[in-house]
C-alpha positions in Angstrom: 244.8 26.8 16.1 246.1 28.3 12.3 247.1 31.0 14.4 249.6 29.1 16.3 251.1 26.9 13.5 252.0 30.7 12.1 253.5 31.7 15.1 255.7 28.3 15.1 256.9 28.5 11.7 258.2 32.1 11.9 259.4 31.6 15.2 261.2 28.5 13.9 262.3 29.7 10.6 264.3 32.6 12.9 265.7 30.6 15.7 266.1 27.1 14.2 268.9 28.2 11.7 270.9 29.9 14.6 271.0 27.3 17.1 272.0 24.9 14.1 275.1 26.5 13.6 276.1 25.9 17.1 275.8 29.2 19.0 275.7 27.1 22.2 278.8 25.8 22.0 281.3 26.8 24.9 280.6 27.6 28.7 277.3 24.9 29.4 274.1 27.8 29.8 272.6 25.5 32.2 274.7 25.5 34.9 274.7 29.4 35.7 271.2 29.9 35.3 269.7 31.3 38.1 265.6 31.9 39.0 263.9 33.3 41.5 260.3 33.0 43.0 257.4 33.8 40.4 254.9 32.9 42.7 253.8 34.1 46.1 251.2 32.8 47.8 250.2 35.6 51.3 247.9 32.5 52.8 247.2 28.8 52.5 245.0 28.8 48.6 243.6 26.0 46.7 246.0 27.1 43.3 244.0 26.1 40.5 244.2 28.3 36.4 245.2 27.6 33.2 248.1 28.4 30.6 247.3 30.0 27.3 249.6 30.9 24.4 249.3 34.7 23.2 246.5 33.6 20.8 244.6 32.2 23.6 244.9 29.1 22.6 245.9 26.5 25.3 249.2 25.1 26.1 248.7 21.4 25.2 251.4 19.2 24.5 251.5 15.6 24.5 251.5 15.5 28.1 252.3 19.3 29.9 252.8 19.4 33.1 252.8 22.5 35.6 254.5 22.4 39.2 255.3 24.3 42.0 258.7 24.2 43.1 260.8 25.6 45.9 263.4 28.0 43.9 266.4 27.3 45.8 266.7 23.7 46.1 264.6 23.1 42.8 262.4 20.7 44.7 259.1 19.7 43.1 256.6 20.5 46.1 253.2 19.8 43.3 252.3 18.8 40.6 249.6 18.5 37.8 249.1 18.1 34.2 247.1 20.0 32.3 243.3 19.0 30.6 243.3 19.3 27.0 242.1 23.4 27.8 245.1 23.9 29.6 243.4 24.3 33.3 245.4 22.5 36.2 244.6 21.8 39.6 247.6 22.0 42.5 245.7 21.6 45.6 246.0 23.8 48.5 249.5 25.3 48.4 250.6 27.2 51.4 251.7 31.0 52.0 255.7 31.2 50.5 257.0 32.2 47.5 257.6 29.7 44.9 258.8 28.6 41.6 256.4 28.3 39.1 257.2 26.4 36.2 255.8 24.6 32.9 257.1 21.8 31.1 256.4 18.7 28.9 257.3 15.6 29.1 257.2 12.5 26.1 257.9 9.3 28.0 260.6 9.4 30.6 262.0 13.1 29.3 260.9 16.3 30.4 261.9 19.0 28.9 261.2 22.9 28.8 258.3 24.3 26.4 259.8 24.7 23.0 259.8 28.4 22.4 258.2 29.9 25.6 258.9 31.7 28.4 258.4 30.4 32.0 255.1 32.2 33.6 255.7 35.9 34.7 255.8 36.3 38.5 251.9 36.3 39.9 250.8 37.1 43.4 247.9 35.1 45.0 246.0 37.2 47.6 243.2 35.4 47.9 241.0 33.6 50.8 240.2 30.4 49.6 241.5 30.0 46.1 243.4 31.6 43.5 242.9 30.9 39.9 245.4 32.0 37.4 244.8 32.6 34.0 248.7 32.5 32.9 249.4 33.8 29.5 253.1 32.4 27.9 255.1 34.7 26.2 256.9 33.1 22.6 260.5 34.4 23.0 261.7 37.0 20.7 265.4 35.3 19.9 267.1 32.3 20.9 268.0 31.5 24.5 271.3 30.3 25.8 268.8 27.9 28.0 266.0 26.4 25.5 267.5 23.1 25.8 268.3 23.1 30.0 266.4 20.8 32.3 263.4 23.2 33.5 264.0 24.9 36.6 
């Protein structure tokens, strides 16, 4: 856990300072971003893993939630929220390609994980279930997006 409060406080000593002095100011990031599929399923798998931080250590926010989502109408198709070690449970999700994202929410907001990337695409091949160990990469700079609903 000491390991990620370091990570946090360089991270936000570095990227804090630059959004601060209003580098997002001027065409609204959210609007143009664009995603794609991260996750395709070849046949109808119980999808159940967990989400780590590069340390290893779990994502574990107040309440972090991970769903599947169709990527071009940004439709929630499920939905679960993570144990405190991070594992999640989405049921059995049939063969498509999807949008895989992670988020947190603190009451009625939701709002993208502070710092991290959305999970790299991940293919599941499997029979009868897939379980994904889904590691969440910190970003190197600030993004024009950090503070857009999650997609």
């Amino acid at each position: 856990m000491k390991s990620w409060l370091r990570i946090c406080s360089v991270v936000a000593f570095f990227v804090l300072p630059t959004v601060a002095k209003g580098q997002l100011l001027g065409n609204h990031p959210c609007e143009n971003e664009e995603v794609s599929p991260n996750l395709t399923i070849a046949k109808p798998v119980k999808l159940t893993g967990a989400l780590f931080d590069q340390t290893g250590e779990p994502i574990q926010y107040n309440e972090t939630i991970i769903q599947v989502r169709n990527p071009w109408k940004n439709k929630v198709l499920f939905s679960a929220v993570l144990d405190p070690q991070g594992r999640f449970d989405l049921g059995t999700v049939p063969a498509g390609k999807y949008r895989l994202v992670a988020f947190r929410k603190e009451g009625k907001k939701v709002s993208r994980l502070p710092l991290f990337d959305q999970p790299k695409p991940v293919f599941c091949s499997s029979e009868q279930e897939c379980k994904l160990e889904i590691v969440l990469a910190i970003h190197a700079t600030d993004q024009p997006f950090e503070f857009c609903a999650p997609k």
